[in-house]
SERODO-84236 format. One record per residue: residue in one letter; x, y negated, z negated of N, C-alpha, C in turn. Coordinates in pm, 1 decimal, padded with zeros to 6 digits. Each point is the difference from the previous one (the first is absolute). Layout:
> A	X	Y	Z	X	Y	Z	X	Y	Z
...
% end
This chain:
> X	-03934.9	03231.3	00768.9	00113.7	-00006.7	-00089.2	00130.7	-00019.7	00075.4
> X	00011.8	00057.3	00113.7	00127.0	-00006.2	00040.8	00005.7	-00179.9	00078.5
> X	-00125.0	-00041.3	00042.9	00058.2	-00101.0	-00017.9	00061.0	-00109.1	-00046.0
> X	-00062.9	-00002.1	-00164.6	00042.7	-00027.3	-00112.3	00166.7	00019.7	-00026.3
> X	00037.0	00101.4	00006.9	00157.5	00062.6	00024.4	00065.3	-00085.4	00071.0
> X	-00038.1	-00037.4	00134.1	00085.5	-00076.6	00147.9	-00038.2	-00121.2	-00085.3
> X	-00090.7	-00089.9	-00090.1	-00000.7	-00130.1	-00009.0	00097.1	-00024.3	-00150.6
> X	00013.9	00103.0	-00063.3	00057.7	00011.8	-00125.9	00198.9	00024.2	00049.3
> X	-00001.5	00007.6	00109.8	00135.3	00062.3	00036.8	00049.5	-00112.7	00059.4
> X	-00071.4	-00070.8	00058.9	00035.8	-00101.7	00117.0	-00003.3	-00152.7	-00127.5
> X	-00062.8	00019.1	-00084.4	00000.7	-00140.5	-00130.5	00118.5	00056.5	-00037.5
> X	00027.1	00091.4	-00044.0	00141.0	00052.9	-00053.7	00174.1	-00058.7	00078.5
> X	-00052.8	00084.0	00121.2	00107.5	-00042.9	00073.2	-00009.4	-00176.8	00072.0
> X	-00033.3	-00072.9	-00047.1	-00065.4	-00146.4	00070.3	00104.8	-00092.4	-00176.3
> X	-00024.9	00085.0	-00080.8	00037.4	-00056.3	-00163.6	00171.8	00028.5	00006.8
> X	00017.2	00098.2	00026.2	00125.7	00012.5	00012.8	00061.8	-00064.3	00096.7
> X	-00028.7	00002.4	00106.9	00031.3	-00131.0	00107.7	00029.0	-00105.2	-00022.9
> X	-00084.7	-00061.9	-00038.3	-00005.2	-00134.1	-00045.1	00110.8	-00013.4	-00145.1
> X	00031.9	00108.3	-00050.1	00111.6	-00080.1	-00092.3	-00054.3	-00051.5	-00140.5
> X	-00156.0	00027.2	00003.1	-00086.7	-00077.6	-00117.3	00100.3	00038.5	-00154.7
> X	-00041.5	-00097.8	-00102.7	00087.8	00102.6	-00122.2	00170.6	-00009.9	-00030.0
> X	00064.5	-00089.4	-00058.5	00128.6	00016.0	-00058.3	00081.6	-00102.6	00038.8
> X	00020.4	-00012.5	00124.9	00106.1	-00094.2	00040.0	-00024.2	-00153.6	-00042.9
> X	00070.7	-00030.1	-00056.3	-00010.8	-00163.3	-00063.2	00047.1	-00064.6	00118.3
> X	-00053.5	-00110.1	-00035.1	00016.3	-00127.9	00138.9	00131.1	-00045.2	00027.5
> X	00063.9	-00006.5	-00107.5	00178.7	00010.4	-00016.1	00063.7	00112.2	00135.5
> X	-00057.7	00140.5	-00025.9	00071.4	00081.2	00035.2	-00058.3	-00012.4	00191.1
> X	-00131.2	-00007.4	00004.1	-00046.1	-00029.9	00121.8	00110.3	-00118.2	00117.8
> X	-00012.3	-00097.1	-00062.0	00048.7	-00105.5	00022.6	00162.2	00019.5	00066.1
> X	00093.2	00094.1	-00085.3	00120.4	00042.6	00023.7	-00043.2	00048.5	00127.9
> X	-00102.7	00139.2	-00021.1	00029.0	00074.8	00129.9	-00066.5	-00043.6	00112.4
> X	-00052.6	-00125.1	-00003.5	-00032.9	-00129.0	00191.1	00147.3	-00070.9	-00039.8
> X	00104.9	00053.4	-00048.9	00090.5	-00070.4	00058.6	00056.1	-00142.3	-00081.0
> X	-00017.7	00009.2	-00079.1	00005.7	-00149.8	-00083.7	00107.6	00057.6	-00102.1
> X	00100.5	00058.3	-00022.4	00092.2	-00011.6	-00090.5	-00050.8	00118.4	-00129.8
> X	00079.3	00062.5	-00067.6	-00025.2	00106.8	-00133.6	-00075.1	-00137.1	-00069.3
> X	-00069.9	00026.1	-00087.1	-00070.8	-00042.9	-00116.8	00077.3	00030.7	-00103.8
> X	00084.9	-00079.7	-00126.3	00021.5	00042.9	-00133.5	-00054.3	-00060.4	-00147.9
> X	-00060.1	00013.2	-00022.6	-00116.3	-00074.0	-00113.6	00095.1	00010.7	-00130.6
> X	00059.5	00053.8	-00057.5	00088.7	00100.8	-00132.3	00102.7	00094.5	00017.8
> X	00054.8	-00005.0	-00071.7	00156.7	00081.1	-00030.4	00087.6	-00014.8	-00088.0
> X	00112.0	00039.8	00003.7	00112.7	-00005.3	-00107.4	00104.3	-00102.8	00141.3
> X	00043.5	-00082.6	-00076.4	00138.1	-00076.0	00083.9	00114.4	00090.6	00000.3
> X	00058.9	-00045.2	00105.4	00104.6	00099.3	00060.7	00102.9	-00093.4	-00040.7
> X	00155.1	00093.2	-00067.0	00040.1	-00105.9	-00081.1	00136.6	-00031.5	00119.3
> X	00086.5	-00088.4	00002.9	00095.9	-00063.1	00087.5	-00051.5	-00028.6	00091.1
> X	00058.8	-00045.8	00077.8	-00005.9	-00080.3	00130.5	-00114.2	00091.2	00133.6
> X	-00094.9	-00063.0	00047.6	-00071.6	00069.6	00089.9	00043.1	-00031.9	00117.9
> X	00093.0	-00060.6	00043.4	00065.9	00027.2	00204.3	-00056.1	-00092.2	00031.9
> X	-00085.1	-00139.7	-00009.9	-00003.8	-00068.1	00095.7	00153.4	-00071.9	00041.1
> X	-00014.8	-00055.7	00054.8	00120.0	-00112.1	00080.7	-00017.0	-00111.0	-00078.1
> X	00167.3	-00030.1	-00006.4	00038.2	-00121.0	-00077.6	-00041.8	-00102.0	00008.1
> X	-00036.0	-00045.7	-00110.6	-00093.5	-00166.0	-00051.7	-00108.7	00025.9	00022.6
> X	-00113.4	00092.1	00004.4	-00138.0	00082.0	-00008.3	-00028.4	-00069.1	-00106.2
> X	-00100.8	-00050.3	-00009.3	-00058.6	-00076.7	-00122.0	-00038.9	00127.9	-00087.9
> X	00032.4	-00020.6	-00163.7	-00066.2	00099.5	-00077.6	-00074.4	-00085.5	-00121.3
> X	-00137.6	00026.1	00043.8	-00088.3	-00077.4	-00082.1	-00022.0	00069.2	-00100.4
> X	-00002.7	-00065.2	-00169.3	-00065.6	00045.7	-00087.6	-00126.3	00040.2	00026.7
> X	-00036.4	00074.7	-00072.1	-00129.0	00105.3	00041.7	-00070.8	00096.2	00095.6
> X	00131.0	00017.2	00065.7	-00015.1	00128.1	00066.5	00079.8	00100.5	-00026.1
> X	-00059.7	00121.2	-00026.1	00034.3	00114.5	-00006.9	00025.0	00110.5	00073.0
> X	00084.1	-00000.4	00076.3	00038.9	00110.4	00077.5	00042.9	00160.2	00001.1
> X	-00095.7	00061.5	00050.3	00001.5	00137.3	-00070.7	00036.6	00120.6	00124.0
> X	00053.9	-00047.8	00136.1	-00005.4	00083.1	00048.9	00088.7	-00097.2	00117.1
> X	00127.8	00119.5	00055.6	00088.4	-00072.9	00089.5	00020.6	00123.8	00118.8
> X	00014.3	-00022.7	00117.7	00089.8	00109.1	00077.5	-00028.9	00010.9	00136.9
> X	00078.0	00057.6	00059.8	-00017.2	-00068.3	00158.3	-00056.6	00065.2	00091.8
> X	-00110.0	-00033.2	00134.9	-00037.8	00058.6	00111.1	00079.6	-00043.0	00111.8
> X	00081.8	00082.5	00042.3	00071.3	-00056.3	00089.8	00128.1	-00042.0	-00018.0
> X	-00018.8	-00120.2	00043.8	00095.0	-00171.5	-00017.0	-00034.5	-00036.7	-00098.0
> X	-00137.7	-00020.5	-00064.7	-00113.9	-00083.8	-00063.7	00032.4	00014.1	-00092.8
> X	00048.2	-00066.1	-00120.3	-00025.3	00033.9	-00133.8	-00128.6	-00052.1	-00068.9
> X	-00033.7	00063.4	-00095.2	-00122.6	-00048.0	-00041.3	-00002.4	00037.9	-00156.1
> X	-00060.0	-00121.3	-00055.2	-00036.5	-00035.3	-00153.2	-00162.4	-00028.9	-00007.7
> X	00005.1	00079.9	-00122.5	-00171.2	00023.5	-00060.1	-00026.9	-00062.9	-00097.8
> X	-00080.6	-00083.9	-00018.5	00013.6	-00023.5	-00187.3	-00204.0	-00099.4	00026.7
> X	00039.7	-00080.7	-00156.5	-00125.9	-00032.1	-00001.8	00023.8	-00117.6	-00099.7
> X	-00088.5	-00103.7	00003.3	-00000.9	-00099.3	-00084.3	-00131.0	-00029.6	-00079.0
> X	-00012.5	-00085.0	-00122.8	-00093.3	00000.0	00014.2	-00071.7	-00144.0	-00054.5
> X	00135.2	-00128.3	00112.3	-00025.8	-00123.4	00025.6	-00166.6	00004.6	00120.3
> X	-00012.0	-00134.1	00028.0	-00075.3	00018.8	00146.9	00012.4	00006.7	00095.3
> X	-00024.8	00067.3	00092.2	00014.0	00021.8	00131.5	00034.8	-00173.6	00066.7
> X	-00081.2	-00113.3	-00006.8	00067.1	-00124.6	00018.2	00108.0	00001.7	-00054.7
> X	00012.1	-00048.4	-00088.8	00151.6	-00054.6	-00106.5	00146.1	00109.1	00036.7
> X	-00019.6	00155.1	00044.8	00065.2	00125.3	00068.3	00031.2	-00116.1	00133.5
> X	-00040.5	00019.6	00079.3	-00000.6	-00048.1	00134.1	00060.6	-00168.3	-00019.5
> X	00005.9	-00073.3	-00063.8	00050.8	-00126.3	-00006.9	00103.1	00012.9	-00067.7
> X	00049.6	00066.9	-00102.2	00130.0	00018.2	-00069.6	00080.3	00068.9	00086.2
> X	-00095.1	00108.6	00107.5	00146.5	00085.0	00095.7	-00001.7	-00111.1	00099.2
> X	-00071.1	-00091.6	00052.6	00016.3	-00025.0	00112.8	00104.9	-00156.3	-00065.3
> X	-00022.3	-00098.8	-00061.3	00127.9	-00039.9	-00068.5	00118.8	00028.4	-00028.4
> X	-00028.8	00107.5	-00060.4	00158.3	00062.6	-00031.5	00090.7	00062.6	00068.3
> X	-00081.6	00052.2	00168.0	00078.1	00034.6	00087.4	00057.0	-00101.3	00058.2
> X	-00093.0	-00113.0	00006.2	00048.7	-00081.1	00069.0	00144.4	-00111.9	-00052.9
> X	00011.3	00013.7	-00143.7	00048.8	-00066.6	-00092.8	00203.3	00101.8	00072.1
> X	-00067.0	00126.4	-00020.3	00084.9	00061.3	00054.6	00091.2	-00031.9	00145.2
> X	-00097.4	-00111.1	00068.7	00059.5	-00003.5	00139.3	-00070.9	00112.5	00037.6
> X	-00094.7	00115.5	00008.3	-00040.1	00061.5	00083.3	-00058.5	-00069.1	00106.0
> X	-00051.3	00100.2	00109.1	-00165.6	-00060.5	00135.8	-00047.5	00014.6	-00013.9
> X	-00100.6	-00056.9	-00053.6	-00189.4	00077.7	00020.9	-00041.1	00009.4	00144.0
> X	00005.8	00171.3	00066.9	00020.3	-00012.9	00110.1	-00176.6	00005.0	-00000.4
> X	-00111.6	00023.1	-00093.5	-00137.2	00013.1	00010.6	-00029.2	00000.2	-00151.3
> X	-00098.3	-00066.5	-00026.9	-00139.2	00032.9	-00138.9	-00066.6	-00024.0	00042.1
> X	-00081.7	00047.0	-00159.4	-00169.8	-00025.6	00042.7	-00038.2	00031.7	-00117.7
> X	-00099.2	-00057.5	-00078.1	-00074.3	-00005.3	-00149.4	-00156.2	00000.7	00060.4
> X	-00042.5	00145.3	-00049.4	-00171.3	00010.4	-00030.3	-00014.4	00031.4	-00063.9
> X	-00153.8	00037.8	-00035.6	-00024.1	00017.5	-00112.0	00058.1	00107.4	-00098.1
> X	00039.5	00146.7	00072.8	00005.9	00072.2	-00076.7	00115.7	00095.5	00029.7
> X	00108.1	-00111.3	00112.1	00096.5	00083.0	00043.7	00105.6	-00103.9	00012.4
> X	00153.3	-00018.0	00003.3	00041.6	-00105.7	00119.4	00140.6	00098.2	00035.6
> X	00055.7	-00070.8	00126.7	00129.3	00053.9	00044.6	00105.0	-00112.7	-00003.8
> X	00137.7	00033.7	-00029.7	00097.7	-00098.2	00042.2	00105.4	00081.1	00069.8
> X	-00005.0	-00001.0	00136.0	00149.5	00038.5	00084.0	00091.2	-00108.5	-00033.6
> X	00109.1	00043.5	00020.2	00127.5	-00044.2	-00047.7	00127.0	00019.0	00073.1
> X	00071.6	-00097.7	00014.0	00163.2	00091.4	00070.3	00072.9	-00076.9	-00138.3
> X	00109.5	00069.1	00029.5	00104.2	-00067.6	-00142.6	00089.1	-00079.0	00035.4
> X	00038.3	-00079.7	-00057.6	00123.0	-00099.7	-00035.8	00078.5	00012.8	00123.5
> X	00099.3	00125.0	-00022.3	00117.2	00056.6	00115.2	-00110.7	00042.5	00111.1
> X	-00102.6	00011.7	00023.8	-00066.1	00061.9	00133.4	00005.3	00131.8	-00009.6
> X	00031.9	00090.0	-00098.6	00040.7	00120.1	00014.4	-00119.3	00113.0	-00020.2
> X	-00090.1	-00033.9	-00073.9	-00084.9	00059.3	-00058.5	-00190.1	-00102.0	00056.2
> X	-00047.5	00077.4	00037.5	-00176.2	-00041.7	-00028.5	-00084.9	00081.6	-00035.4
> X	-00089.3	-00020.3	-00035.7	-00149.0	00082.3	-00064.5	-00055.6	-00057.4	-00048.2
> X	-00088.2	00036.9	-00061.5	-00133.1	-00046.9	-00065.6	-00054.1	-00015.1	-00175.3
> X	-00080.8	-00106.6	-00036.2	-00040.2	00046.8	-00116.9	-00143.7	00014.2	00004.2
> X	-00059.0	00104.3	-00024.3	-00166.7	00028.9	00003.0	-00019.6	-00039.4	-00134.8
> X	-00084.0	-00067.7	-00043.8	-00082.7	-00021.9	-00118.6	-00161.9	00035.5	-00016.1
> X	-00079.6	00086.9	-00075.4	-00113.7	00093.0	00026.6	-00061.0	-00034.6	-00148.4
> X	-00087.2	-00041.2	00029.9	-00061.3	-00048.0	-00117.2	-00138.3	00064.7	-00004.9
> X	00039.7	00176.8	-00024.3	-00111.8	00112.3	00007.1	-00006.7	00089.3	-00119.3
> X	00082.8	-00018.9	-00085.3	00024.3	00024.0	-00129.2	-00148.0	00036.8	-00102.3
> X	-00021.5	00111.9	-00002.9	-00115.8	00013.5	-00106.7	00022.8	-00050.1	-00148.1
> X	00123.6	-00010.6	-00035.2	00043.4	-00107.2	-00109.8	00029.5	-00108.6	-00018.3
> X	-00014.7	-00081.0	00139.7	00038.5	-00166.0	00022.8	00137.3	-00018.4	00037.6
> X	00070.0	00117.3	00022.4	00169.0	-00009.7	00042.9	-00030.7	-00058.2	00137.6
> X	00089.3	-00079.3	00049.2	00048.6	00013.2	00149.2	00090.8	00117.4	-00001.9
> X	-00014.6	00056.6	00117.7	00119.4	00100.9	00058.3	00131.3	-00130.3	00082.9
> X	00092.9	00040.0	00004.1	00082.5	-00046.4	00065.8	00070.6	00156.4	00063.4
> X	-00006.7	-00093.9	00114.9	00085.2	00146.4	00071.3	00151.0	-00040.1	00126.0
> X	00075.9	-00003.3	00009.5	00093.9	-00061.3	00050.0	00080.2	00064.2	00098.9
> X	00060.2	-00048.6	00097.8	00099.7	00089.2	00104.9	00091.8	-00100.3	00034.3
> X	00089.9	00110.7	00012.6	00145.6	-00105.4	00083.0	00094.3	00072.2	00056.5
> X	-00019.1	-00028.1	00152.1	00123.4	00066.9	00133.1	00071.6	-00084.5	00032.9
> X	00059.3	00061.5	00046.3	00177.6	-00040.7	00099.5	-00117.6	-00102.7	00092.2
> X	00023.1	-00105.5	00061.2	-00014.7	-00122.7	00055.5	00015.0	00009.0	00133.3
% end
């Protein structure tokens, strides 16, 4: 019996380890480093802090603003496609006179770094197309340059 005990203790502690159970692929995904996940929310009403001439596309909803650091950062979610997301920001920054200082479109993610107009400001737009409701997440940052 008692060895029964050591094999019943050691499956136990091996389950908890591993993390099995709860965490959605959304939330996983954030914590290797890939940006918050926001699938739903309420819009946050006035102006969210990006830097002037920031493209603001119909159909995104932004529900969450505030800064680490330098960094400011905007949360929201759309629930265009992750393509058509990524080609309307990457146009419209550019329409802006922004740099696309980097992108990249896959399947189920893309990035657009950015500097602005005046040079003053760069960051990023993450687009996450992990949504258990078909939202893209959009998740956004922008520092001093």
């Amino acid at each position: 019996m008692p060895r029964f005990v050591a094999f019943a203790a050691a499956g136990a502690m091996l389950f908890a380890i591993s993390g099995c159970g709860g965490d959605s692929e959304a939330k996983k995904e954030a914590e290797a480093g890939r940006g918050t996940i926001t699938c739903s929310g309420d819009a946050i009403q006035g102006s969210v802090g990006l830097p002037a001439g920031f493209p603001e596309l119909e159909g995104v909803t932004f529900v969450k603003q505030g800064d680490k650091g330098p960094t400011h950062v905007v949360d929201g979610y759309s629930d265009e496609s992750l393509e058509g997301l990524y080609n309307e920001y990457k146009d419209r920054l550019q329409e802006e006179e922004y740099t696309i200082l980097f992108d990249e479109l896959e399947e189920h993610d893309s990035e657009i770094s950015y500097k602005s107009k005046d040079g003053a400001t760069s960051g990023q737009i993450a687009l996450r197309a992990t949504c258990d409701n078909d939202n893209v997440s959009v998740h956004i940052t922008a520092r001093p340059a």
